[in-house]
C-alpha positions as CSV (number, residue, x, y, z in Angstrom):
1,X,16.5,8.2,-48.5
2,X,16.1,8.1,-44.9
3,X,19.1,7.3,-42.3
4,X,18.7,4.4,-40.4
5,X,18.0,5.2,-36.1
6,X,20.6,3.9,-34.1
7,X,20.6,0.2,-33.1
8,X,18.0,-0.6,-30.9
9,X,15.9,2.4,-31.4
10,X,12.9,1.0,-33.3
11,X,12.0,-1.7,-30.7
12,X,11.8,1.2,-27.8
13,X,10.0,3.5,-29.8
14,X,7.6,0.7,-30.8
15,X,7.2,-0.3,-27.2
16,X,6.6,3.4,-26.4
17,X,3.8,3.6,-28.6
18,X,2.5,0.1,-27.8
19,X,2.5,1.4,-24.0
20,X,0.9,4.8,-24.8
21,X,-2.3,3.4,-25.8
22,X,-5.3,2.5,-23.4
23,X,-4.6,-1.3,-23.8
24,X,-1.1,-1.3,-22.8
25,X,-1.2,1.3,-20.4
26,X,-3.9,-0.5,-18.4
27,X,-2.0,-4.1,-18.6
28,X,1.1,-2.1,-17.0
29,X,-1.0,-1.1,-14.1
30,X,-2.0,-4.4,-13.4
31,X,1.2,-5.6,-14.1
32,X,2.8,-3.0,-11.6
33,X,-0.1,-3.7,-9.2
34,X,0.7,-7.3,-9.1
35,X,4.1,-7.7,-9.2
36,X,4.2,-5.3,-6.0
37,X,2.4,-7.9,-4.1
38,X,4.1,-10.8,-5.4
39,X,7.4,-10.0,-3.9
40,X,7.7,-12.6,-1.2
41,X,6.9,-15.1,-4.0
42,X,10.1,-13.2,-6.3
43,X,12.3,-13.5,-3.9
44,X,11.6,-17.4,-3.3
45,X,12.2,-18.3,-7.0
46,X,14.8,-15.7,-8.2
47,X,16.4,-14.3,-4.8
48,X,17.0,-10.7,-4.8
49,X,18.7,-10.1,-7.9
50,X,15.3,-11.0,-9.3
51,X,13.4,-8.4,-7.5
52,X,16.3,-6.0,-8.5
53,X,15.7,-6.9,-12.2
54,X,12.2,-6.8,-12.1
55,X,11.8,-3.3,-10.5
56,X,14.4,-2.1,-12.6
57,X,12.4,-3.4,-15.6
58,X,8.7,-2.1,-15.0
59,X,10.4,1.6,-13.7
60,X,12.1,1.6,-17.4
61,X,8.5,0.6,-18.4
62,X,6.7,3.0,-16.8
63,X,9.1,6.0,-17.9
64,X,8.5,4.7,-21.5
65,X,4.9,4.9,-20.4
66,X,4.7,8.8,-18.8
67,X,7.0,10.4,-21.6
68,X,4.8,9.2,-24.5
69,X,1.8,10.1,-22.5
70,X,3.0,13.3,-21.5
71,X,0.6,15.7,-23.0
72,X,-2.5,14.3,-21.5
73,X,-0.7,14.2,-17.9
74,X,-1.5,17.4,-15.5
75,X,2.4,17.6,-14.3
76,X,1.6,20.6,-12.1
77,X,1.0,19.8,-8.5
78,X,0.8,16.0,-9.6
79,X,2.7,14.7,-7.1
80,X,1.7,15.5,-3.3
81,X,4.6,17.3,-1.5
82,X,4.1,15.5,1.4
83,X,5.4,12.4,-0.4
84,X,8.6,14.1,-1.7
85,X,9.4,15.6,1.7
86,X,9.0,12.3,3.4
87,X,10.9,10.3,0.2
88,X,13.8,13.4,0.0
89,X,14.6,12.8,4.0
90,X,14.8,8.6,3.8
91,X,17.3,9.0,1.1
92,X,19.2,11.7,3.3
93,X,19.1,9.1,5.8
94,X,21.9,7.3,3.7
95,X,24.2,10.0,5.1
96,X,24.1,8.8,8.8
97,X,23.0,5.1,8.5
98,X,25.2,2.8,10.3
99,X,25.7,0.7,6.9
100,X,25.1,3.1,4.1
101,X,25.5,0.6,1.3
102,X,22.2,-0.8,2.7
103,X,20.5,2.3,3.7
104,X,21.2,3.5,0.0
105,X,19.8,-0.1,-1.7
106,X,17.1,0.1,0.5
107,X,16.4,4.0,-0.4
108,X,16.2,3.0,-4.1
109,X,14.0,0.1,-3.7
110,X,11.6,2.6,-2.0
111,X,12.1,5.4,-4.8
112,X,11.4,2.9,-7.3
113,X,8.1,1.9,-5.8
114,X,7.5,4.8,-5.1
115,X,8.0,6.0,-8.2
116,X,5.7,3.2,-10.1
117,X,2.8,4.2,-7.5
118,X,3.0,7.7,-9.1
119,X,3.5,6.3,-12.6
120,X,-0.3,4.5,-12.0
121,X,-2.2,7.2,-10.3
122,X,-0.8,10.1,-13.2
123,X,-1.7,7.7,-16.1
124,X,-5.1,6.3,-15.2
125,X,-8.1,8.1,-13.0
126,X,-9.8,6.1,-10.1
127,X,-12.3,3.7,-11.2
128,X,-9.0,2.3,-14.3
129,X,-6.9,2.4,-10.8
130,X,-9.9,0.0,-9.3
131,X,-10.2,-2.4,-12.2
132,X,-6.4,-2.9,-12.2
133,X,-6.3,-3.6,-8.6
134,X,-9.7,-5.8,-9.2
135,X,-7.8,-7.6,-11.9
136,X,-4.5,-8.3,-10.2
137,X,-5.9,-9.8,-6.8
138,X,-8.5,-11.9,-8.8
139,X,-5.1,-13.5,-10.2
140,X,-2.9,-13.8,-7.0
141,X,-5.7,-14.8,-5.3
142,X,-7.0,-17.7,-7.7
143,X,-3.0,-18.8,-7.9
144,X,-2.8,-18.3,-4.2
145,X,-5.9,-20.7,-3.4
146,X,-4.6,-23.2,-6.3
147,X,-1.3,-23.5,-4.9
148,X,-2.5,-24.0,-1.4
149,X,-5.1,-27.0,-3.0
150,X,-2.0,-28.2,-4.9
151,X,0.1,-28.5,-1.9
152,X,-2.2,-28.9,1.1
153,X,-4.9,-31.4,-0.6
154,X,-3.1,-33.5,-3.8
155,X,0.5,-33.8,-2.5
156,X,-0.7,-33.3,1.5
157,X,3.0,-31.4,1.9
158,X,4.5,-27.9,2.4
159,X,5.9,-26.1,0.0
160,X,9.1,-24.7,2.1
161,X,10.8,-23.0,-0.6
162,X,7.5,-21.1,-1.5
163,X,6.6,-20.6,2.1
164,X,3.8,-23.0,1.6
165,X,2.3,-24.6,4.5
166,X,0.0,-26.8,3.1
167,X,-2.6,-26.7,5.7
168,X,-5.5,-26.0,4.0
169,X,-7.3,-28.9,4.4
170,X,-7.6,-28.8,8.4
171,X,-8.6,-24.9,8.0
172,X,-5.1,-22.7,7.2
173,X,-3.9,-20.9,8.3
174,X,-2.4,-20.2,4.4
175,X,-0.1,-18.0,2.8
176,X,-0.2,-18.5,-1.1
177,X,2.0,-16.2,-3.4
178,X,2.0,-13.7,-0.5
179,X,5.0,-15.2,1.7
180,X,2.9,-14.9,5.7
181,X,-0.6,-15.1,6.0
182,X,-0.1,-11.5,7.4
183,X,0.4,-10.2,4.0
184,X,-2.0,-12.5,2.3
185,X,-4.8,-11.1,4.6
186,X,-3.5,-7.2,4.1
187,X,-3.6,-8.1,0.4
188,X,-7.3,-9.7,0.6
189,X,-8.6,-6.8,2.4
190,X,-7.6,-4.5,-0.4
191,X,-9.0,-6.9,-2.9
192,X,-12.2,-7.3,-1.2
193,X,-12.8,-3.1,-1.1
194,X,-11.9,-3.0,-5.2
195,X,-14.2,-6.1,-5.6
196,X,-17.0,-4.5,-4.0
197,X,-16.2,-1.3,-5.6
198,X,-16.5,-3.1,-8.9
199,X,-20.1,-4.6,-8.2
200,X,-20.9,-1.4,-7.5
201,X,-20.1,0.5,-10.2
202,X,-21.1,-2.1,-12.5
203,X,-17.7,-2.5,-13.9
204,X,-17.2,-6.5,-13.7
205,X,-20.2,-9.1,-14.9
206,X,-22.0,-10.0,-11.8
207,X,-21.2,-13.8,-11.8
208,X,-17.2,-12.2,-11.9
209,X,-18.0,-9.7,-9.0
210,X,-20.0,-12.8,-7.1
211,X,-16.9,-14.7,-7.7
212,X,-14.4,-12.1,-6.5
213,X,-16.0,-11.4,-3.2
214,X,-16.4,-14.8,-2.3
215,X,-12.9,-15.9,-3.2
216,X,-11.3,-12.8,-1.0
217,X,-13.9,-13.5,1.6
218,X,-12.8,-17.3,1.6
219,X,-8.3,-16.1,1.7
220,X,-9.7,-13.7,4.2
221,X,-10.7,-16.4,6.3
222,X,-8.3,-19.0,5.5
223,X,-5.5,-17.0,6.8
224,X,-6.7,-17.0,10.2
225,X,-4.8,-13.8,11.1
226,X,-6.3,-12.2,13.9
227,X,-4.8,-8.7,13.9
228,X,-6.2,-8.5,10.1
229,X,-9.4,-9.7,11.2
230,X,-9.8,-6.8,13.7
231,X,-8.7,-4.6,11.1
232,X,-11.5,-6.1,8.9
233,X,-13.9,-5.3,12.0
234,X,-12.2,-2.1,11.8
235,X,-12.7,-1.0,8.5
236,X,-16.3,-2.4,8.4
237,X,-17.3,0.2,11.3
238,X,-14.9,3.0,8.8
239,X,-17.4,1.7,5.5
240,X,-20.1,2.4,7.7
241,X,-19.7,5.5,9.1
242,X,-18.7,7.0,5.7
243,X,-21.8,5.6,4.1
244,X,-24.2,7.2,6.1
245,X,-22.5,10.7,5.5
246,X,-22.7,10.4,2.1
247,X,-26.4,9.6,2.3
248,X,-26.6,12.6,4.9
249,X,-27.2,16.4,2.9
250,X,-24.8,18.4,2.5
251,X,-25.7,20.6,4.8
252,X,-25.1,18.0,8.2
253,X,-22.3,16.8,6.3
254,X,-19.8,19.0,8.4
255,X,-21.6,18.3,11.9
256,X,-21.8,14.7,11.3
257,X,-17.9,14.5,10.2
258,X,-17.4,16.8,13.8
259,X,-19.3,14.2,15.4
260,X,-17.8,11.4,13.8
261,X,-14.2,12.7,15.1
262,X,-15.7,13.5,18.8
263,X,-17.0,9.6,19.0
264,X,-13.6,8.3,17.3
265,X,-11.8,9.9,20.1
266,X,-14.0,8.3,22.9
267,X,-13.5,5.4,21.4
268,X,-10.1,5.0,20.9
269,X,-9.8,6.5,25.5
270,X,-12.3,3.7,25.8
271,X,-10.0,0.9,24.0
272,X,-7.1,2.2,26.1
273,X,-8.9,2.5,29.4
274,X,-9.9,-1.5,28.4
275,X,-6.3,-2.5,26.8
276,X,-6.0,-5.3,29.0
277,X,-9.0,-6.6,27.5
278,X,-8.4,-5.5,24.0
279,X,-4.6,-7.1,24.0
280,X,-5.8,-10.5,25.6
281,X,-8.6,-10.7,22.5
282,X,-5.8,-9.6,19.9
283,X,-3.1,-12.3,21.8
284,X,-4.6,-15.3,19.5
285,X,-2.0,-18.1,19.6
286,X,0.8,-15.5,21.0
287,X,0.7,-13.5,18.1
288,X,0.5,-10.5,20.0
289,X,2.9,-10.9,22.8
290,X,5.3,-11.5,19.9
291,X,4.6,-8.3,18.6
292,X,4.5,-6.8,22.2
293,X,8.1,-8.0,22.9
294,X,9.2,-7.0,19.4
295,X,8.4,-3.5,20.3
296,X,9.7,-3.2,23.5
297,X,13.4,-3.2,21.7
298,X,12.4,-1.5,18.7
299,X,11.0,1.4,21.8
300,X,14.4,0.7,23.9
301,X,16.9,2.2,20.4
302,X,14.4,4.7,19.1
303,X,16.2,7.0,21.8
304,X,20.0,5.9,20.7
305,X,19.9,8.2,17.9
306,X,16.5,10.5,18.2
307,X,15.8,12.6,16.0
308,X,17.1,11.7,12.9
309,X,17.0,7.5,13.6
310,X,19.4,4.8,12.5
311,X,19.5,5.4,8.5
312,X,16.3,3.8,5.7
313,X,16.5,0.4,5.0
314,X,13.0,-0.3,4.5
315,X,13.3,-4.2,4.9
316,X,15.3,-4.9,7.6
317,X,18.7,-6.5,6.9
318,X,20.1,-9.1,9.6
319,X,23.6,-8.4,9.7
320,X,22.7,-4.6,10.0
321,X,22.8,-2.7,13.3
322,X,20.6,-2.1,15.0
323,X,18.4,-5.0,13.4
324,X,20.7,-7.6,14.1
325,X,20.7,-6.5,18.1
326,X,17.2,-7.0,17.8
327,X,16.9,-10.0,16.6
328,X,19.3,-11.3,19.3
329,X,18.0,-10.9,21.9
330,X,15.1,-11.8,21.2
331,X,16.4,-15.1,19.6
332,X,14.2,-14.8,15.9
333,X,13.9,-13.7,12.4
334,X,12.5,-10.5,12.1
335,X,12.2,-8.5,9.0
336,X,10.4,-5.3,10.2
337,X,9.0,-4.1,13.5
338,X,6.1,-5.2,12.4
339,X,4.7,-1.7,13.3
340,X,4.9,0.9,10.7
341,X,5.0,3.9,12.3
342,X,7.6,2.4,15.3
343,X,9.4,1.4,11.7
344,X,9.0,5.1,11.0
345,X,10.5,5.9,14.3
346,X,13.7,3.6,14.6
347,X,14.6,4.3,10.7
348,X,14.4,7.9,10.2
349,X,13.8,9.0,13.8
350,X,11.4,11.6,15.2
351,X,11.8,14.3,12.1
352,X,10.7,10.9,9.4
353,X,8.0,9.8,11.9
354,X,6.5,13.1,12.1
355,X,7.3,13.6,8.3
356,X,5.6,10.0,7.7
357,X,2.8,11.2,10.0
358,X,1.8,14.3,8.0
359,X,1.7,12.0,4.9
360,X,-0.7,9.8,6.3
361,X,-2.9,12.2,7.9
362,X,-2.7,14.2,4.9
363,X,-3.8,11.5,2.6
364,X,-6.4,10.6,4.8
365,X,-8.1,13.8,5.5
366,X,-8.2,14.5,1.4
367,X,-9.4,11.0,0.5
368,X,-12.2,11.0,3.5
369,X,-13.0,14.3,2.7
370,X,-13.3,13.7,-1.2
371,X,-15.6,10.4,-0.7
372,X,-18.0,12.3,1.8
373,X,-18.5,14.5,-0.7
374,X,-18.3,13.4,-4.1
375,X,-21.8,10.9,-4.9
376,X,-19.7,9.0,-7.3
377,X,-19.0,5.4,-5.5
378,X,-15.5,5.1,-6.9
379,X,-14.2,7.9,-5.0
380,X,-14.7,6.0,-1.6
381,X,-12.1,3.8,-2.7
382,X,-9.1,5.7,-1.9
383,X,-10.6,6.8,1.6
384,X,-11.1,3.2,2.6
385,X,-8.1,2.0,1.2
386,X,-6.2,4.1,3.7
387,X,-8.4,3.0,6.0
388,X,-7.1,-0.2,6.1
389,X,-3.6,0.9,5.4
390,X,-3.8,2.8,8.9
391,X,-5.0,-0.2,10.9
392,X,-2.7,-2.3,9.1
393,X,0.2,0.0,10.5
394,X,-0.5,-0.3,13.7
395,X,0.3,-3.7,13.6
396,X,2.3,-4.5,10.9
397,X,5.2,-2.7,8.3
398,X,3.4,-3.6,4.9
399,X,3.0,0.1,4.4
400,X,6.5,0.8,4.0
401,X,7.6,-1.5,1.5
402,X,6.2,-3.3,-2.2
403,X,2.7,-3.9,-2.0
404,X,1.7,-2.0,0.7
405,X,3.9,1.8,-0.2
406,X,2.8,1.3,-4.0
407,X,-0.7,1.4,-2.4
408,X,0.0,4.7,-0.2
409,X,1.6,6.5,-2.7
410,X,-1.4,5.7,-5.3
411,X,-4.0,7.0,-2.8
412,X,-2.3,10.1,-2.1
413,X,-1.9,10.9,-5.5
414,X,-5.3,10.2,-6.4
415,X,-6.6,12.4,-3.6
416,X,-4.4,15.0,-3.7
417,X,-5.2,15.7,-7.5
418,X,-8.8,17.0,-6.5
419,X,-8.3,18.5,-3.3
420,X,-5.1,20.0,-3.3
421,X,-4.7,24.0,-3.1
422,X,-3.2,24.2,-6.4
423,X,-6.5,21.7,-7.8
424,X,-8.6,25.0,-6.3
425,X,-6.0,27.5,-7.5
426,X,-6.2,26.2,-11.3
427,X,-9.9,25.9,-11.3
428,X,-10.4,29.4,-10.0
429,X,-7.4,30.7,-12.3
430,X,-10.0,29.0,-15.1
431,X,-13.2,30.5,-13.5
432,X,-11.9,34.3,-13.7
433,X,-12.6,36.1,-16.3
434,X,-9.5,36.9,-19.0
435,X,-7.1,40.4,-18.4
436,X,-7.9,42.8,-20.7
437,X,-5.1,43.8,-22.8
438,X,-4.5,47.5,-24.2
C-alpha cells in the first residue's frame, strides 16, 4: 500500500502537470503578458500589496511551469548575458542606494519580471509568443474601450479611482486599464505589430485580425499622445525599411543594411541641426516642455553620484531621495523620468547606463539582423518590437518596469536564441563529424 505525499502535494503536482501541457502553458503566457500591462489598473483596485501577491503568484506559476517542462527547454546559453550583467548590477545597487529597503523592493519587482519574460520566451517559440501578445491586448483593449464607453458615454463621469477620464465622447484623450494615455498608446503600438503579425501569418480568422487592427488603430488614436504618435511615425519608416531588405537578395542585403545605417545617421544630424523645429512639433499641449524641465533635474544629480548612480528603484518612490528633490522643485507627481535611458543614468549611473545600453543595442542588432534574414514573417516581430521599445525610451520609462521590461527581456531572449555565438557553436559542434575512438 502506497504512503500518502505530504499535505498539499497532490494539488502542486497536478497543477504542474496541468501547466506542462500546450493548453496551459499557452494561457500562462497570456496571463503573464496581460497582467504585466495591467499594473496601473492593480494597483487602483488592490494597492501594492496586490501587485506584490500577484507577481509573487504567476513567478511560483511559471517555476511550476519550466521545472516540468525542463527536458524540452535548451538551458544552455538561454538566457542572454547581457541581461544578467545588467540585472546582477541593479541589484548591487541595493548596496549604495540612499534607501536600500526601497532599492531592494524595487530590485525584486524587476527580477521577478524579469524573470517571467524569460519564463515565456524559454517555454514557447515566436509566432506562440505573438498569439499570446495578440490574445492579451485584444482583451485589455476591448475592456479598455468598454470602460471608457461606460464612463465617458452612459454615466458622462470620470472614473478617478481607475484613472478614468471619461472623455471619450468629445475625442479622448483616454486611458482605459492602462493608468496614462502614455502607456495605453505604448501598449497599442505593441498590439497593433502582433495584430498585423497575425493577419500575416494567417494565425487569427480574418474578420478577428480586421477587428484587432481597427480596435488598436482606434486606442491608438484616442489617446491623443503625441510623443507615441511620432514613435508610430517612427516605427512605420523602421517596418519600411526592413521590408524592402527582406525583399532585397541576399547578396545586397549587407550593402543595403550599410546604407541603411549611413542614412539613419544623417537623419538623426539633420533632426538635431532642426531640433527647434522638431521640439516645437513634439510640444503638443506642453507635453514636451514638461518632459524638457523634468530632465533638466534628472541631468543636474546624474553627476552627484556618477558612476555608479543613486541605487535601483525602478518606480520612483516619493519620499525617496533623490526623487523627492525632484519632484519639489518642480512642484508635481512624477513617477519616472519619463526617459529611460536618463532613468538608466540617475539609478545605476554611468556603469548601468552603459550596461543598459549594450543590452539594447545588443538586442536590437540580433533581432534586426535575424528578421533581415530569416523569410519567415514572424521573425520581424521581435526586431520591430524593439523598435518601438527604443523610441518609446526616448521619451518615456515604460521599458524599465511591468509591461514594458517583460517585453525587452522576451525579445532579447528570443533573438539571442538563434544568433548567439553559442546558437553557432552548438550547430557547428552538431555539423562536425564524430571523434573516432580507439
Amino acid at each position: 500500500m502506497s504512503q500518502p505525499g505530504p499535505l498539499g502535494a497532490a494539488p502542486i503536482r497536478h497543477l504542474r502537470e496541468v501547466l506542462t501541457g500546450a493548453p496551459g502553458v499557452q494561457a500562462l503566457a497570456v496571463t503573464i503578458i496581460g497582467w504585466s500591462f495591467m499594473i496601473p489598473f492593480t494597483h487602483s483596485l488592490l494597492g501594492w500589496a496586490g501587485v506584490a501577491a500577484g507577481l509573487a503568484t504567476l513567478c511560483f506559476l511559471a517555476a511550476l511551469m519550466l521545472i516540468g517542462r525542463r527536458e524540452y527547454i535548451e538551458w544552455s546559453g538561454a538566457i542572454p548575458l547581457t541581461i544578467v550583467v545588467f540585472v546582477i548590477w541593479c541589484l548591487l545597487s541595493v548596496l549604495w542606494a540612499t534607501s536600500p529597503g526601497v532599492a531592494i523592493v524595487g530590485a525584486a519587482y524587476q527580477l521577478g519580471f524579469g524573470f517571467l519574460g524569460v519564463a515565456v520566451a524559454l517555454s514557447r517559440d515566436t509566432i506562440q509568443v505573438v498569439r499570446a501578445v495578440g490574445t492579451a491586448m485584444r482583451i485589455l483593449l476591448t475592456a479598455s474601450l468598454m470602460l471608457e464607453i461606460f464612463s465617458g458615454i452612459l454615466l458622462d463621469t470620470p472614473v478617478p479611482f481607475l484613472k478614468i477620464s471619461g472623455t471619450i465622447a468629445s475625442g479622448g484623450p483616454i486611458q482605459g486599464v492602462f493608468g496614462t494615455r502614455s502607456f495605453l498608446a505604448f501598449a497599442t503600438m505593441i498590439a497593433l505589430i502582433s495584430f498585423v503579425i497575425e493577419w500575416r501569418t494567417r494565425s487569427v480568422p480574418k474578420p478577428v485580425a480586421g477587428f484587432s487592427i481597427s480596435l488598436a488603430l482606434m486606442c491608438l488614436l484616442l489617446s491623443r499622445s503625441p510623443v507615441m504618435m511620432f514613435v508610430a511615425v517612427f516605427l512605420g519608416i523602421a517596418t519600411a525599411a526592413l521590408y524592402g531588405i527582406r525583399k532585397a537578395s541576399a547578396q545586397r542585403r549587407p550593402a543595403l543594411q550599410w546604407g541603411l545605417l549611413v542614412l539613419s545617421l544623417v537623419l538623426a544630424l539633420i533632426v538635431y541641426l532642426n531640433r527647434v523645429w522638431v521640439l516645437t512639433l513634439l510640444n503638443a499641449n506642453g507635453e514636451f516642455l514638461t518632459r524638457y524641465s523634468l530632465w533638466i533635474q534628472v541631468w543636474r544629480l546624474i553627476p552627484v553620484n556618477p558612476m555608479e548612480g543613486w541605487g535601483w528603484t525602478g518606480i520612483w518612490r516619493q519620499a525617496t531621495t533623490p526623487y523627492n528633490t525632484i519632484n519639489f522643485s518642480l512642484q508635481t507627481h512624477h513617477t519616472s523620468a519619463l526617459n529611460a535611458y536618463l532613468d538608466v543614468a540617475l539609478q545605476v549611473g554611468l556603469v548601468g547606463a552603459g550596461l543598459f545600453l549594450i543590452l539594447g543595442i545588443t538586442a536590437f542588432i540580433r533581432s534586426w539582423l535575424l528578421a533581415s534574414n530569416r523569410r519567415t514573417v514572424t521573425y520581424t516581430w521581435p526586431a520591430l518590437i524593439m523598435v518601438a521599445l527604443a523610441g518609446t525610451s526616448m521619451a518615456e520609462s515604460f521599458v524599465l518596469t511591468s509591461g514594458g521590461w517583460v517585453m525587452f527581456v522576451i525579445c532579447a531572449v528570443l533573438a539571442s536564441r538563434s544568433t548567439s555565438w553559442l546558437a553557432r557553436f552548438r550547430e557547428t559542434r552538431r555539423a562536425l563529424p564524430p571523434v573516432p575512438r580507439e
